[in-house]
MIBAVEX-584486 format. One line per 10 residues: for each residue x, y, z of N, C-alpha, C. Coordinates in steps of 0.1 Angstrom, whole numbers. Layout:
BEGIN
X Y Z X Y Z X Y Z  ...
This chain:
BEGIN
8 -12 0 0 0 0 8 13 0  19 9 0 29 25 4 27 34 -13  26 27 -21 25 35 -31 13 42 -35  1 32 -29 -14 42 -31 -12 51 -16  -7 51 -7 -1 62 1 2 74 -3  12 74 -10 19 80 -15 12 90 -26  3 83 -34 -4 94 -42 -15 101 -33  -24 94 -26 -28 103 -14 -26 112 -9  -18 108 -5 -4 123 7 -6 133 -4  3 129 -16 6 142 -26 -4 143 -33
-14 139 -30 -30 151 -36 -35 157 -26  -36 153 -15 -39 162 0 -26 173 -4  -16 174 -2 -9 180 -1 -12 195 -15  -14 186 -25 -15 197 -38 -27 205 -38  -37 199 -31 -52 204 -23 -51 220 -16  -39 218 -4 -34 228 2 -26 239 -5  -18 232 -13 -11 244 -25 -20 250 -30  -32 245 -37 -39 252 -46 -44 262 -36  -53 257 -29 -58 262 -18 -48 282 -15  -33 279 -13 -23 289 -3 -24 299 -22
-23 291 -36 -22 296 -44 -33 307 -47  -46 306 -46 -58 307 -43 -58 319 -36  -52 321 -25 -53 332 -14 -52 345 -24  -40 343 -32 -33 351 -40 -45 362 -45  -52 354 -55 -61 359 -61 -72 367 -55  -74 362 -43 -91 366 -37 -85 377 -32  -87 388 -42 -86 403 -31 -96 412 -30  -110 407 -38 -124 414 -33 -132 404 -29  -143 411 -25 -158 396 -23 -158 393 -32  -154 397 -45 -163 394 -62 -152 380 -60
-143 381 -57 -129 376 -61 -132 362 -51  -132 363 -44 -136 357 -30 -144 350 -29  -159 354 -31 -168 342 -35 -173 342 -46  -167 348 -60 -174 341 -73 -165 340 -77  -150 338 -77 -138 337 -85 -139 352 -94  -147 363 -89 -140 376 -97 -154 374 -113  -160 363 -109 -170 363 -125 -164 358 -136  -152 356 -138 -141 353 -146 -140 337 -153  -146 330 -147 -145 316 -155 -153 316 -169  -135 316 -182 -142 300 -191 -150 295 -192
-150 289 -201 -162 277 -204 -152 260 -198  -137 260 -202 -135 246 -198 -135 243 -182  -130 260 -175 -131 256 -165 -143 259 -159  -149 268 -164 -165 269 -159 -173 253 -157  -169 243 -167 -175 229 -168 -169 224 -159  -158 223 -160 -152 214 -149 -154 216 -130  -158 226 -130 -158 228 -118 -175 230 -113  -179 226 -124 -195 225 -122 -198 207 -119  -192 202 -129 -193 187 -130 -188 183 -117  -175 192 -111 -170 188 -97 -174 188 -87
-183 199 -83 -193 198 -68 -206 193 -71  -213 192 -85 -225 184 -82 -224 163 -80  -209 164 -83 -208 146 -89 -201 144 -71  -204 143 -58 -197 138 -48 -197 125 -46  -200 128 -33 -194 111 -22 -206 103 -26  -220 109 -27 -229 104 -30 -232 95 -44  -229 108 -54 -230 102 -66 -217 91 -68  -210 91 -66 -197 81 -68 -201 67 -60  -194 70 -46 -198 60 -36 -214 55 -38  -225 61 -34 -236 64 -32 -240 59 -47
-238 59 -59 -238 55 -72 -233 47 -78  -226 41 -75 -219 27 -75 -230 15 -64  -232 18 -52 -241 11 -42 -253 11 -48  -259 20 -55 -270 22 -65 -275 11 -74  -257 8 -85 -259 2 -90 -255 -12 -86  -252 -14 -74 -247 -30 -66 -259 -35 -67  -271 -23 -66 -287 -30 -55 -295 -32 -66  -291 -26 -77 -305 -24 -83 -303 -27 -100  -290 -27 -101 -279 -26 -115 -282 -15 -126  -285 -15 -137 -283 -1 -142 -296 9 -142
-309 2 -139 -314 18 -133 -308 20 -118  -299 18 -114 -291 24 -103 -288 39 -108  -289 40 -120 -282 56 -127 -286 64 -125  -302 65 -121 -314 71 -121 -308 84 -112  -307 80 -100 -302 93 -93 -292 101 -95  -276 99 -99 -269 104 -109 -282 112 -116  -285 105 -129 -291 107 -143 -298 119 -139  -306 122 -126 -316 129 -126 -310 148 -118  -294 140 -112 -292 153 -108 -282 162 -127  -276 150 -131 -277 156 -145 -285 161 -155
-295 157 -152 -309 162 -158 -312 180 -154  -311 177 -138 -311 191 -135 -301 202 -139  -289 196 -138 -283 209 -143 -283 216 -155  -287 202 -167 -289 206 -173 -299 218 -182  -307 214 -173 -323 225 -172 -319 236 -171  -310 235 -156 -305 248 -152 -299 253 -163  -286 247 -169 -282 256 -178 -285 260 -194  -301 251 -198 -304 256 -211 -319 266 -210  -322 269 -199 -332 276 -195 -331 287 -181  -324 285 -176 -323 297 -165 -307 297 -161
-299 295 -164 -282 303 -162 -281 314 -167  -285 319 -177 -277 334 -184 -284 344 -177  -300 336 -171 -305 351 -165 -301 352 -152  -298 342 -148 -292 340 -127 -278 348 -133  -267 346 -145 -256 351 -141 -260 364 -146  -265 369 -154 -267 385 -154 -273 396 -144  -277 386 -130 -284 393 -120 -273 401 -113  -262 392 -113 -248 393 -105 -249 401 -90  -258 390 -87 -259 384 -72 -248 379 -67  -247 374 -55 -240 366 -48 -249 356 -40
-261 356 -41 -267 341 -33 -283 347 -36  -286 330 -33 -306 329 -39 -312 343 -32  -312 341 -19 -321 351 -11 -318 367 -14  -304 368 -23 -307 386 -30 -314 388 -39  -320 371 -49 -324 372 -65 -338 372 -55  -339 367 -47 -356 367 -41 -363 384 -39  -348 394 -31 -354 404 -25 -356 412 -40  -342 413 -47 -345 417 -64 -357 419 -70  -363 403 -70 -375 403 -78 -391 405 -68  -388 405 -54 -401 407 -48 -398 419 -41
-387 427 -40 -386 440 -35 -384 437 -22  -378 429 -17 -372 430 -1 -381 422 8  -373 418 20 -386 411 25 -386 396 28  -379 392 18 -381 376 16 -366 366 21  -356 377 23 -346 373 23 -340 364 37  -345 373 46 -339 367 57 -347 348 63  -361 348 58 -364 333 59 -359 327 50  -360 330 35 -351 323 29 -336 321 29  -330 325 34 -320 324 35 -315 312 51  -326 315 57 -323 304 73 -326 290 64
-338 286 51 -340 278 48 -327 269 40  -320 282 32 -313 277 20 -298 275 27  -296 282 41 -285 278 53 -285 264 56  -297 264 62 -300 247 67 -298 234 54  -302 238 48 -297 225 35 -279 230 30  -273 241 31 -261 240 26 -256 234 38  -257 238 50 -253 232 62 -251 218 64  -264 208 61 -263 196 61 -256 193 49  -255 194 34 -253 191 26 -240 193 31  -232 201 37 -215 199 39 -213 192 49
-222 191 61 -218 178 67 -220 165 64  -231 162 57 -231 147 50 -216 143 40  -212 159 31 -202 152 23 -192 149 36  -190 155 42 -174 154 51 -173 144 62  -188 139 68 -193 127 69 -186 114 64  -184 118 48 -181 107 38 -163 103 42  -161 115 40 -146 109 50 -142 100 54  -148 93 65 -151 86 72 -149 75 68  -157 70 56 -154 58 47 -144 59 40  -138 69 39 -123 65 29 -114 64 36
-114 72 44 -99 73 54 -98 60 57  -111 50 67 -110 42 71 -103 27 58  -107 30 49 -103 24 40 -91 22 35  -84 34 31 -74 38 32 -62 32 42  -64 38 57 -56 37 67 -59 28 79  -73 21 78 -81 16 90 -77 26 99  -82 42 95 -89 54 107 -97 56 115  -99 60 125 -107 65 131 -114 69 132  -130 70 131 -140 78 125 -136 89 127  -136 94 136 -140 113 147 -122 119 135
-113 108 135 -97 111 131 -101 112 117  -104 109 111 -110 109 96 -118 122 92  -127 125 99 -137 137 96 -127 146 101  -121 151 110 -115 161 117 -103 162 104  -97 148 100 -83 154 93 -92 155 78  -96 152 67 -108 156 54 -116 168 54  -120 172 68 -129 184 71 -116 195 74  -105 193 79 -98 199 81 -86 207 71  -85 201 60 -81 202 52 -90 209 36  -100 210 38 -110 213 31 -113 227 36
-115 232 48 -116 240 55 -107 249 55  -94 248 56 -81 252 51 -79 262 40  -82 249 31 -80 259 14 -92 267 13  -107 262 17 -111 273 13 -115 282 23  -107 285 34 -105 296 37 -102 309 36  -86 300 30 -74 310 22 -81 315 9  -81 305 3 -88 313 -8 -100 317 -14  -110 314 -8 -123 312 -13 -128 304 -23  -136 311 -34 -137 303 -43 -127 299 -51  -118 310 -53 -103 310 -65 -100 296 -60
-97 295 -45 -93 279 -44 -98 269 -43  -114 270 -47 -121 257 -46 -124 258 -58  -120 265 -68 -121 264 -83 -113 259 -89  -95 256 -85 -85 254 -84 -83 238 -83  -88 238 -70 -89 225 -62 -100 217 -73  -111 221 -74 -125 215 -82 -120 211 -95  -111 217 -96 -101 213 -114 -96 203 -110  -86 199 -104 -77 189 -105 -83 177 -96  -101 180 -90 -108 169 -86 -111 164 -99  -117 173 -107 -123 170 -119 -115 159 -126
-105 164 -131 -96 157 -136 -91 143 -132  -87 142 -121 -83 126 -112 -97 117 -111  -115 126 -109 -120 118 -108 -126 113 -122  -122 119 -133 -127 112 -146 -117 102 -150  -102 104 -147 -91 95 -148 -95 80 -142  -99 84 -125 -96 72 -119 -117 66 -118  -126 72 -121 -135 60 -122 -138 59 -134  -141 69 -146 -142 66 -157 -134 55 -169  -120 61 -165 -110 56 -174 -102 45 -168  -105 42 -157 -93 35 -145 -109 23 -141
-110 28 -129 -120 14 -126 -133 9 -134  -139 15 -145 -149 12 -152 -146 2 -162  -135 2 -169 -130 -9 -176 -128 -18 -170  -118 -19 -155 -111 -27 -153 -122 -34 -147  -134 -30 -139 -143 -36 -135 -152 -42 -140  -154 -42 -152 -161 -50 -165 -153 -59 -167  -145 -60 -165 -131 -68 -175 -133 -82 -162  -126 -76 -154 -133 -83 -140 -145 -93 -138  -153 -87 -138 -166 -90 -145 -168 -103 -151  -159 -101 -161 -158 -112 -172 -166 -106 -183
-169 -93 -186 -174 -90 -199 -187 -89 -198  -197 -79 -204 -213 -76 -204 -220 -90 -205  -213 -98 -211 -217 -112 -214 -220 -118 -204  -212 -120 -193 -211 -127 -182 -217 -119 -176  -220 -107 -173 -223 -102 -160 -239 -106 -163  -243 -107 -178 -259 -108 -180 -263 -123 -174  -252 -129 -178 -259 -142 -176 -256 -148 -163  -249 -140 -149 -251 -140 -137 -258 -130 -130  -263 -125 -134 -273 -113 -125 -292 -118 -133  -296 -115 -124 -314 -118 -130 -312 -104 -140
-324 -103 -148 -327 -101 -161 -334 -83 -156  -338 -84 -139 -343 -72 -131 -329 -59 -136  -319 -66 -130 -302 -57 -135 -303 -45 -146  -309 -54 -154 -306 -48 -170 -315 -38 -175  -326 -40 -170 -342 -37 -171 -341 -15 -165  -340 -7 -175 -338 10 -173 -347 16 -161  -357 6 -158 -365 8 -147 -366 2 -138  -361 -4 -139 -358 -18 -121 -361 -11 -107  -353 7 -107 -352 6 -95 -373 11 -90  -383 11 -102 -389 15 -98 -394 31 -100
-407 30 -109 -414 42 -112 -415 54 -102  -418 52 -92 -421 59 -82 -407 66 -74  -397 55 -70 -384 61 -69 -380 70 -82  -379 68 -92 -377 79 -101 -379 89 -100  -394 94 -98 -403 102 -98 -396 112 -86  -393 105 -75 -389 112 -63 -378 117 -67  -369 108 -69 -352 118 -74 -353 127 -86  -368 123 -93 -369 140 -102 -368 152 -94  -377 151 -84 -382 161 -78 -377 166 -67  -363 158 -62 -357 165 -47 -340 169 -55
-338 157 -65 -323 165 -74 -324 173 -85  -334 168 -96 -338 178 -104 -339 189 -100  -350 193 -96 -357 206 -88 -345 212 -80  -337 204 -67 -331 208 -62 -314 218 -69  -314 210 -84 -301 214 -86 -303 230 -94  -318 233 -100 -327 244 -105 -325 256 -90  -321 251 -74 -322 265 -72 -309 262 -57  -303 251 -55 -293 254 -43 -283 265 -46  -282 272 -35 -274 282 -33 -261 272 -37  -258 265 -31 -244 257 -40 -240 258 -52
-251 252 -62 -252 254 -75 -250 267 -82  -262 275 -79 -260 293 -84 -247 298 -77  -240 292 -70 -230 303 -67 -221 296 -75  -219 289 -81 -213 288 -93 -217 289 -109  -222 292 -110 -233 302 -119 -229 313 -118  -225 320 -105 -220 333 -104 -211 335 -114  -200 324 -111 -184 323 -113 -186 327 -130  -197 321 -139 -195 323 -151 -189 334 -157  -177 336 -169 -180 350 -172 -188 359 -186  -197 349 -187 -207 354 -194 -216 344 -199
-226 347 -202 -239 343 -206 -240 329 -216  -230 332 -224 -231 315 -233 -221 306 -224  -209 310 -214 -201 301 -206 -210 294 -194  -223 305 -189 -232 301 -182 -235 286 -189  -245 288 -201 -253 278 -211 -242 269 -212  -237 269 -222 -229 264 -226 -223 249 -221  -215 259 -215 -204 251 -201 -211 245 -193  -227 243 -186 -230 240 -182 -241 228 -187  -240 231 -200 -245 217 -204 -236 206 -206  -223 214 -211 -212 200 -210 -209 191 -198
-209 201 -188 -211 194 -176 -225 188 -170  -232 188 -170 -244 181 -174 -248 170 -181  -241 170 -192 -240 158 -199 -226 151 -193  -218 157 -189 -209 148 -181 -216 139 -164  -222 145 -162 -231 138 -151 -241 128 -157  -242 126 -169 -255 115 -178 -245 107 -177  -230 107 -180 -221 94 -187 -214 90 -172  -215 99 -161 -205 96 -148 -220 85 -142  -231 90 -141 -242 81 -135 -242 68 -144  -239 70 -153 -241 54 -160 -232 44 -161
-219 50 -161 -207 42 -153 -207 39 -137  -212 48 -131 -213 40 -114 -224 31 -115  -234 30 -125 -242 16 -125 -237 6 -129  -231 10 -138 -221 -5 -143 -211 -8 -132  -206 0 -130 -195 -5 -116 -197 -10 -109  -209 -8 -104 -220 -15 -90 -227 -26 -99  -227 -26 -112 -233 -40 -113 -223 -51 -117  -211 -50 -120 -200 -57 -123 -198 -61 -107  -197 -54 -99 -191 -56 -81 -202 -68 -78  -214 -65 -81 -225 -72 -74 -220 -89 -80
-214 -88 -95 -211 -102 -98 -199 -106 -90  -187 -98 -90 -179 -103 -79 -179 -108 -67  -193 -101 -61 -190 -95 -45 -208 -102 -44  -214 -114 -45 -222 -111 -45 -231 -110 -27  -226 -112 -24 -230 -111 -8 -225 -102 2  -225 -89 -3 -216 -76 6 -227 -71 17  -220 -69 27 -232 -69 39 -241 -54 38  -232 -47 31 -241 -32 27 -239 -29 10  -248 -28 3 -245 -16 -10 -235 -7 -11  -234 -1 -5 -226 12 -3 -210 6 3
-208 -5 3 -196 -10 7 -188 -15 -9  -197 -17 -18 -194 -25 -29 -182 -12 -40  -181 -1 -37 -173 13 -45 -160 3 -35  -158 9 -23 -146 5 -15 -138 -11 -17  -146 -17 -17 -144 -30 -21 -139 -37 -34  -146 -30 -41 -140 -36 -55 -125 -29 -60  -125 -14 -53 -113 -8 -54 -99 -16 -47  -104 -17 -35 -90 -25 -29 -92 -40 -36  -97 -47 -36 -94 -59 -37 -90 -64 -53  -95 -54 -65 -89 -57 -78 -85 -47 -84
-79 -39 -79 -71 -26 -88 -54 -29 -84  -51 -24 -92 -36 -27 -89 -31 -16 -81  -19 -19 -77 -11 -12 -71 -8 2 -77  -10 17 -70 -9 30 -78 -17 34 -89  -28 24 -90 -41 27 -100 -49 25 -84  -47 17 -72 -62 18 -64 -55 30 -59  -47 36 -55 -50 51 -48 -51 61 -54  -53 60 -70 -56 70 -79 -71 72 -83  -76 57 -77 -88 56 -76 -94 61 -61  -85 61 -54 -93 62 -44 -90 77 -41
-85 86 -40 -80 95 -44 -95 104 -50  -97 98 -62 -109 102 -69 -122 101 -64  -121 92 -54 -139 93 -44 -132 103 -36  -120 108 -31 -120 115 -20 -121 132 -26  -114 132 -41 -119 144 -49 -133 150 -50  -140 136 -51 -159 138 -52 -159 141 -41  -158 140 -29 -164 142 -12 -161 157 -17  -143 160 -15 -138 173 -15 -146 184 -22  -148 179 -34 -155 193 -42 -168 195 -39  -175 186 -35 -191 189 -28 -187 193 -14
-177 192 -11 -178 195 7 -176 211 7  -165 212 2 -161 230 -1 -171 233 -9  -182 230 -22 -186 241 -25 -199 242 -20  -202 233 -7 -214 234 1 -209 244 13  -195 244 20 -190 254 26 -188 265 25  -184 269 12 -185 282 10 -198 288 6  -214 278 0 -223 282 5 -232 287 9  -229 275 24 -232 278 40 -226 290 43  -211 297 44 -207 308 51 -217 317 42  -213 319 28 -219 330 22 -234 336 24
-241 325 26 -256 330 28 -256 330 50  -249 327 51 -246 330 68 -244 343 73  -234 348 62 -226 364 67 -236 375 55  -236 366 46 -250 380 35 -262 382 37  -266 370 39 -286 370 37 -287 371 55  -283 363 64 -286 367 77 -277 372 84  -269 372 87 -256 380 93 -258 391 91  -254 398 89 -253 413 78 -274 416 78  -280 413 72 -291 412 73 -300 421 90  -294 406 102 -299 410 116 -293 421 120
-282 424 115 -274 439 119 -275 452 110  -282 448 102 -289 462 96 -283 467 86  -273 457 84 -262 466 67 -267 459 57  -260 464 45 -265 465 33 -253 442 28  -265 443 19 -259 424 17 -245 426 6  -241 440 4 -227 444 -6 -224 454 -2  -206 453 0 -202 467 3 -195 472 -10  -188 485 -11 -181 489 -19 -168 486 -23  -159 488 -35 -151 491 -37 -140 490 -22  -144 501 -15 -133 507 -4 -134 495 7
-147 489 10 -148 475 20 -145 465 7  -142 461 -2 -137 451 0 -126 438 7  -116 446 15 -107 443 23 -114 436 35  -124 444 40 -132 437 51 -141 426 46  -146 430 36 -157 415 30 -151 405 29  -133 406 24 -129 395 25 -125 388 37  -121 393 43 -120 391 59 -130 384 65  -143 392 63 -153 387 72 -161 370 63  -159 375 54 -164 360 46 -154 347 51  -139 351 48 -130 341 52 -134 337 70
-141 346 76 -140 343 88 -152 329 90  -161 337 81 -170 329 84 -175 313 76  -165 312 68 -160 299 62 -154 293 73  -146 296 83 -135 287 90 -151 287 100  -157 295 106 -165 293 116 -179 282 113  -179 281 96 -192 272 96 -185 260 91  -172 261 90 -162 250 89 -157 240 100  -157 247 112 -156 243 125 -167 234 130  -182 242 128 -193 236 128 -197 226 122  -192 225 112 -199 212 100 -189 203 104
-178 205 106 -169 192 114 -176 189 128  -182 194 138 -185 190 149 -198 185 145  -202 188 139 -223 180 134 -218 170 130  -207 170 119 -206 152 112 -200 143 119  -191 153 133 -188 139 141 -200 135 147  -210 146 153 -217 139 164 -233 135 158  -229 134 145 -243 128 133 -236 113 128  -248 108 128 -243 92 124 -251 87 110  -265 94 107 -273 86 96 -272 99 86  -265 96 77 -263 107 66 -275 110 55
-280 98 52 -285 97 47 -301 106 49  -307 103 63 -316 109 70 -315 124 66  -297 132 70 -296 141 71 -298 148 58  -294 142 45 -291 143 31 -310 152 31  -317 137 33 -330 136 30 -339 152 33  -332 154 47 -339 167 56 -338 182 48  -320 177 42 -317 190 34 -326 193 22  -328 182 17 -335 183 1 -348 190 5  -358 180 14 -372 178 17 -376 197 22  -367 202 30 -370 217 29 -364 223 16
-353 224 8 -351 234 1 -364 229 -13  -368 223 -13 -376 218 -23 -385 225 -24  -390 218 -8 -406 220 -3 -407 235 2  -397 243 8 -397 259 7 -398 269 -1  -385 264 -9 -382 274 -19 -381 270 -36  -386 262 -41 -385 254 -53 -396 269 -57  -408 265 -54 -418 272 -59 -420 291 -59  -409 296 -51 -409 307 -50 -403 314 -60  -388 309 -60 -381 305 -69 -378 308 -83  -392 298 -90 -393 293 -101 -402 303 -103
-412 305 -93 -426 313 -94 -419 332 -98  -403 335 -88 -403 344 -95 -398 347 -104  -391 339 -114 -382 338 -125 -393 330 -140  -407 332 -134 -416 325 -147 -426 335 -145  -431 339 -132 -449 344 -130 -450 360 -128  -452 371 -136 -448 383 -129 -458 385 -121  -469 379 -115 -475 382 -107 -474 379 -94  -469 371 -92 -456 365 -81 -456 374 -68  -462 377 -58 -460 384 -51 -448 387 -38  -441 394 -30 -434 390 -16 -444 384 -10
-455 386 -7 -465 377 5 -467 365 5  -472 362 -13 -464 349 -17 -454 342 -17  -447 348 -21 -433 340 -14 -430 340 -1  -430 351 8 -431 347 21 -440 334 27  -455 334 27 -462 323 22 -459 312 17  -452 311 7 -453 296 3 -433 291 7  -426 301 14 -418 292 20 -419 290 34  -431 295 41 -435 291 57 -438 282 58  -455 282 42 -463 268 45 -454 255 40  -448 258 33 -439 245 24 -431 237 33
-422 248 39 -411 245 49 -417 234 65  -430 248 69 -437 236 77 -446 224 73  -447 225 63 -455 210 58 -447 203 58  -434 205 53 -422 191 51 -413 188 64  -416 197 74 -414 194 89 -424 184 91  -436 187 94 -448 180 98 -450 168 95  -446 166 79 -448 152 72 -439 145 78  -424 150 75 -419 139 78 -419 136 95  -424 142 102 -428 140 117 -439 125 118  -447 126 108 -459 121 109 -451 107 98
-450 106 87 -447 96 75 -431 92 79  -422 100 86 -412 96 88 -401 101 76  -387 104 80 -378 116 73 -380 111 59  -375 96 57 -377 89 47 -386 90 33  -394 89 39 -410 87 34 -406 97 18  -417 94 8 -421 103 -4 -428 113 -2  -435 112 11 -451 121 9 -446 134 13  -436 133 27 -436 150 30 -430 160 18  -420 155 8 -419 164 -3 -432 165 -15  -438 156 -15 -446 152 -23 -458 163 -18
-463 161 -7 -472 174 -4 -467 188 3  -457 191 5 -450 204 6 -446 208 -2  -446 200 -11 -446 206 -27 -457 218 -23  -467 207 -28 -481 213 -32 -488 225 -29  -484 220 -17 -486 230 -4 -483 242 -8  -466 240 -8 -463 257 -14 -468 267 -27  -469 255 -31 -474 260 -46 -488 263 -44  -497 263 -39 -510 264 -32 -510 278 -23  -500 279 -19 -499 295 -9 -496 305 -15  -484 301 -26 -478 308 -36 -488 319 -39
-492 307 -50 -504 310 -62 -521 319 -55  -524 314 -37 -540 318 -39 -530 335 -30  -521 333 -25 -519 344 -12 -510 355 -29  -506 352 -35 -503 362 -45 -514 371 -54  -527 359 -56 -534 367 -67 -543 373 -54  -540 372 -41 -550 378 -28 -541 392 -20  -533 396 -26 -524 410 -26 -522 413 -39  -514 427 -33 -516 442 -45 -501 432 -55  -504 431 -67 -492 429 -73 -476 437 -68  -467 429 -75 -454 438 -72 -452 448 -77
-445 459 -67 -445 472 -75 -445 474 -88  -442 485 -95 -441 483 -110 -424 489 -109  -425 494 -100 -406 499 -101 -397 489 -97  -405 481 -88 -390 468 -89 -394 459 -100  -401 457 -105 -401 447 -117 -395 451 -132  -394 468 -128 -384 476 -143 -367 472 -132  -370 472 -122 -352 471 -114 -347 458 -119  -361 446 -116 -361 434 -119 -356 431 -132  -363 437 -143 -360 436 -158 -350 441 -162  -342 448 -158 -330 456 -161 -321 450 -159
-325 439 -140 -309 432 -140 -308 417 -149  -320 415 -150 -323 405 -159 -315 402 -172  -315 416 -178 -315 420 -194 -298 423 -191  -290 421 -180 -276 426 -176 -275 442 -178  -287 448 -177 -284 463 -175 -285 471 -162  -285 465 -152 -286 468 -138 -272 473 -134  -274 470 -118 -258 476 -112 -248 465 -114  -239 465 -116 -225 454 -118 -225 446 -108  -226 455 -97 -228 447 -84 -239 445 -76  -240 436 -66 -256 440 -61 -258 451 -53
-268 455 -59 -272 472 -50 -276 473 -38  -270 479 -30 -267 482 -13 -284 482 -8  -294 484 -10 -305 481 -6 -316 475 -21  -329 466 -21 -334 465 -31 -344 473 -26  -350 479 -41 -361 485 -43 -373 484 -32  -375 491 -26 -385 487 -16 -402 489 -23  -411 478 -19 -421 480 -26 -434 489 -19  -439 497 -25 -450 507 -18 -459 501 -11  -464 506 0 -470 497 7 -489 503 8
């Protein structure tokens, strides 16, 4: 093992470089949390394909396909689906808003107001979403080194925490590249072959697995339907997502670039089904799903191909962990922070020096935090669940409602992220976290408050919806404007 060690060490290590390299760069907020607006299109893709493809889709996608064989893809398939959406129908107008997080495009288009609940909502799912990835630690380290749990999260969380401190986004844009790259090397090009080969060939795996394997719906109509609607929907509005949408530097690298990476999530979900269905022929009696990624890595990769693989599940953790942390701080210190103390959600030119400060601070402080939740949290999955079932069930509909419906009201939206939010509390109180129903009717719910409590108040002003259309059309302020339009009352 000293040589899958060895590549290890020196990708943690080049993690931290990128990371110290990174610092360089971030000398405003713009710089700091959207990389300056300045991404390409290759690197705009790559670093998009890098925080939506994690521990989940990899690990989590391979176990998919151990259980169920290649509609195992489904969940992959469906958060690729979403970005997709996102970027052939609403990216050019999110990057021309040139916001820095969901709850400023809320106050923008409803004239203030909306920001501070949505933002406690769209906190609590980046929140969980960075502790579940760093969570994932856990399983590699141990793999790796037979670690520690609590020693595993603290040193993965700790290191992650690190770079994007120093640098912000510049370093988790940095870092998100050279995940990108090691994780298409080592499962695409590295374990996907060798694991068919393994196998004994499509041939053999057909004629040892039942006939259910093969079958594009196996895992189930109804499961489908659900991972449309908590990763689809969900990848249409997380603050995670859009704040890399920020990073675009312009309108076709938004589109564009983000469908490449989108279709790179169609071909990475359909390779972790195969993976997991080749393991299931090796391995067929593994006491968990989710054990069958780890497994098939150590026991048939060779020497300095399994740490290059492994390496690459720890890349997937890494890039979903940071760009759920950076996030979490950003709507921490913008939408509420800043917010309950009465200042404006952008400073000037002359504060930039302090925004960087204060953002870096507040990455290491909700970095500190997401390491102490994942040690003393044990069911990730639960927690995964919690995060989706509110950002869905709150703010899916507000959202969408203000970027499609000009009639859209703040009351409404305030409204349909109370009722949403508490319906998908309530359900899963009652159906259990698990369950389909609480997103299923918190949906509805919201969409129901939305729609009767909007056409039941005064429309939105007419002057924020010309403020609205201006920043839409990229003729607004460059930056976000120190208060939004307030609407007449």
């Amino acid at each position: 093992m000293a040589v899958d060690y060895t590549v290890i060490v020196l990708y943690l290590a080049g993690m931290l470089a990128m990371g110290w390299f990174g610092m360089r760069r971030a000398r405003s907020k713009s710089d700091f949390l959207v990389a300056g607006r300045r991404l390409g299109p290759a690197m705009y893709s790559g670093t998009m394909a890098a925080i939506v493809l994690g521990g989940a889709s990899t690990i989590g996608g391979v176990g998919l396909g151990y259980q169920y064989g290649l509609s195992g893809a489904w969940m992959v398939f469906t958060i690729g689906l979403g970005l997709l959406a996102l970027s052939v129908f609403f990216s050019a107008r999110i990057a021309r808003l040139k916001v820095y997080t969901v709850s400023e495009m809320l106050d923008l288009r409803y004239g203030g107001r909306a920001g501070v609940i949505s933002g406690v909502v769209m906190w609590a799912y980046t929140l969980m979403l960075a502790v579940t990835s760093t969570i994932a630690y856990a399983t590699i380290f141990d793999v790796l080194f037979d670690m520690n749990r609590t020693l595993a999260i603290v040193l993965g969380g700790s290191i992650v925490v690190a770079y994007s401190t120093l640098g912000g986004m510049w370093s988790i844009t940095l870092t998100d590249m050279v995940q990108f790259v090691v994780k298409t090397i080592g499962v695409l090009l590295l374990l996907l072959p060798i694991a068919v080969v393994k196998a004994g060939g499509f041939g053999a795996m057909k004629a040892k697995l039942p006939t259910s394997y093969f079958d594009p719906l196996g895992i189930g109509g109804e499961t489908i339907f659900t991972y449309v609607l908590i990763y689809t929907f969900g990848m249409l509005i997380g603050q995670d997502i859009w704040q890399r949408v920020f990073t675009a530097r312009g309108d076709r690298t938004a589109k564009w670039g983000g469908t490449v990476a989108g279709t790179y999530c169609l071909v990475y979900a359909l390779a972790g089904a195969v993976i997991g269905t080749a393991a299931k022929v090796l391995y067929p009696k593994l006491g968990s799903p989710d054990d069958a990624f780890a497994t098939i890595v150590k026991d048939e990769l060779p020497v300095g191909v399994r740490g290059l693989v492994l390496a690459a599940a720890l890349a997937a953790v890494m890039s979903t962990s940071s760009g759920a942390l950076i996030a979490c701080a950003t709507v921490a210190n913008n939408d509420i922070w800043s917010r309950l103390r009465g200042r404006a959600g952008s400073g000037g030119a002359a504060g930039d020096h302090d925004e960087v400060r204060g953002n870096r601070a507040f990455i290491l402080i909700m970095g500190l935090g997401v390491i102490g939740t994942a040690i003393a949290l044990n069911d990730v999955v639960e927690a995964l669940t919690v995060a989706y079932n509110l950002l869905v069930g709150g703010l899916l509909v507000p959202i969408l409602g203000g970027l499609l419906w000009k009639r859209g009201t703040v009351q409404g939206a305030l409204a349909s992220v109370t009722v949403g939010g508490l319906a998908v509390i309530g359900l899963m109180a009652g159906y259990g976290i698990l369950a389909n129903e609480p997103v299923y009717y918190g949906l509805l719910a919201s969409l129901v408050a939305y729609v009767v409590v909007s056409l039941a108040t005064k429309p939105t002003d007419a002057a924020v919806l010309a403020n609205w259309r201006e920043r839409l059309a990229g003729r607004g302020t460059p930056e976000l404007v120190s208060e939004p339009v307030p609407a007449h009352q």
